[in-house]
C-alpha positions in Angstrom: -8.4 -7.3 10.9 -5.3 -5.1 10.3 -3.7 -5.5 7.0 -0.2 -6.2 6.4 1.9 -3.8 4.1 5.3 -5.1 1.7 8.1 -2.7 0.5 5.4 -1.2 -1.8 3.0 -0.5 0.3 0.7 -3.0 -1.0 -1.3 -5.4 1.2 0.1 -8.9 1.7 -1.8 -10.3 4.3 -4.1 -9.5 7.7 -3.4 -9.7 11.4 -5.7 -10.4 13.9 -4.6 -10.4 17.1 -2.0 -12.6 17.6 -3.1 -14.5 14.0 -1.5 -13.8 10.7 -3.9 -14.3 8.0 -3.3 -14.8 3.9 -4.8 -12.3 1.6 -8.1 -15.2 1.5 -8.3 -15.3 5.2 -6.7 -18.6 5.4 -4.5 -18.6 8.9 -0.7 -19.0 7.6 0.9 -18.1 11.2 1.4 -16.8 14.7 2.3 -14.4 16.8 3.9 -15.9 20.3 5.7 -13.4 22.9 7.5 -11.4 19.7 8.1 -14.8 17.9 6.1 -15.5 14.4 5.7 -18.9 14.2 3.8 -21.2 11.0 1.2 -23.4 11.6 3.7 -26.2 12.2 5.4 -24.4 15.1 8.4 -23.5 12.7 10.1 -19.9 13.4 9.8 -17.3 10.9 11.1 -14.4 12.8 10.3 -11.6 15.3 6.9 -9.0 15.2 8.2 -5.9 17.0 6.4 -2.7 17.1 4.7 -3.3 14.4 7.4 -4.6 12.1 7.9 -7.7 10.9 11.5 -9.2 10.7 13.5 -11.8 8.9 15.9 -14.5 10.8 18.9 -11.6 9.6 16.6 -9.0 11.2 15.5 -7.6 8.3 12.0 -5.4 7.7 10.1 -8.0 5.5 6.2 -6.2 6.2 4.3 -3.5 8.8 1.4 -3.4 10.4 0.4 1.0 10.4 -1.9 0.5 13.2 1.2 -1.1 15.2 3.7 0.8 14.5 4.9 2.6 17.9 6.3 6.3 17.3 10.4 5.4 16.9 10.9 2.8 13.9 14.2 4.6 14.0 15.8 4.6 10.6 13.8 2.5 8.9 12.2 4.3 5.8 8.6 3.0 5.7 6.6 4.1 2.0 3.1 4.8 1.6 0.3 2.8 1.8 -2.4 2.0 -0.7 -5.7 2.0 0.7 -6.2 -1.6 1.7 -9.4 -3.9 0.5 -11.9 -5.6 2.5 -11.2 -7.8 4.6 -11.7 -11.4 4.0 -14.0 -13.3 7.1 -10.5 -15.2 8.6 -10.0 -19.0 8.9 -10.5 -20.7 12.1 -6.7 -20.5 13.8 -5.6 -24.0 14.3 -5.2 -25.5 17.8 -1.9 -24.0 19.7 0.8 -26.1 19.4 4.0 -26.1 21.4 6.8 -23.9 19.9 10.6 -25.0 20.4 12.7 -22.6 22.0 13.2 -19.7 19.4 16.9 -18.5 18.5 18.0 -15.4 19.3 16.8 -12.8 17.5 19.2 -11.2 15.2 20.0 -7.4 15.8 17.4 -5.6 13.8 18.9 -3.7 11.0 18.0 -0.9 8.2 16.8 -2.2 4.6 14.1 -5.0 3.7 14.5 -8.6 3.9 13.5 -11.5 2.0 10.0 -11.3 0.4 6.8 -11.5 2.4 5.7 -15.0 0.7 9.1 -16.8 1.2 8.8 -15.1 5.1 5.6 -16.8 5.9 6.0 -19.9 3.4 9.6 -21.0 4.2 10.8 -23.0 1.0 11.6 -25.7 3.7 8.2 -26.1 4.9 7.3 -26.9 1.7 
């Protein structure tokens, strides 16, 4: 598992694959052609070379071992050293995603927070 880095470099989660994973291992979300979509089908936003983005296309967490060469102004900071991996959750059975919206044109600065990313307040 890859971990997932914030702002602050701290980890915030794991990726597996195409799975996104909560700090305990518990599955929170998915990966589907560039889309990130919860375990309800709901889109969060885009996963694009190894960044994670907001609907407003906003950096909200990276991936290191993703990252392709090119980020292009995006000022990444350092990394702590990141803990040992939880053993993941079972993913939950594929559902169908609804056709995802444009994506919006990626731009400089961070977004909304990771937890508010991958727990929309209206999924709640």
């Amino acid at each position: 598992m890859e971990p997932i880095y914030n702002a602050s470099g701290k980890v915030i989660g794991w990726m597996k694959g195409r799975n996104i994973y909560h700090l305990n291992g518990e599955h929170a979300a998915l990966v589907n052609q560039g889309n990130v979509h919860d375990n309800n089908g709901q889109y969060l936003g885009v996963f694009k070379d190894g960044l994670f983005r907001d609907r407003q296309g906003r950096v909200v967490a990276f991936v290191v071992a993703l990252l392709r060469a090119g980020v292009g102004d995006h000022q990444l900071p350092v990394t702590e050293v990141a803990p040992v991996p939880p053993v993941p959750s079972s993913a939950p059975a594929p559902t169908l995603h609804p056709i995802p919206p444009i994506p919006a044109i990626p731009t400089p600065g961070w977004g909304i927070d990771w937890s508010d990313f991958i727990t929309p307040k209206s999924a709640s």
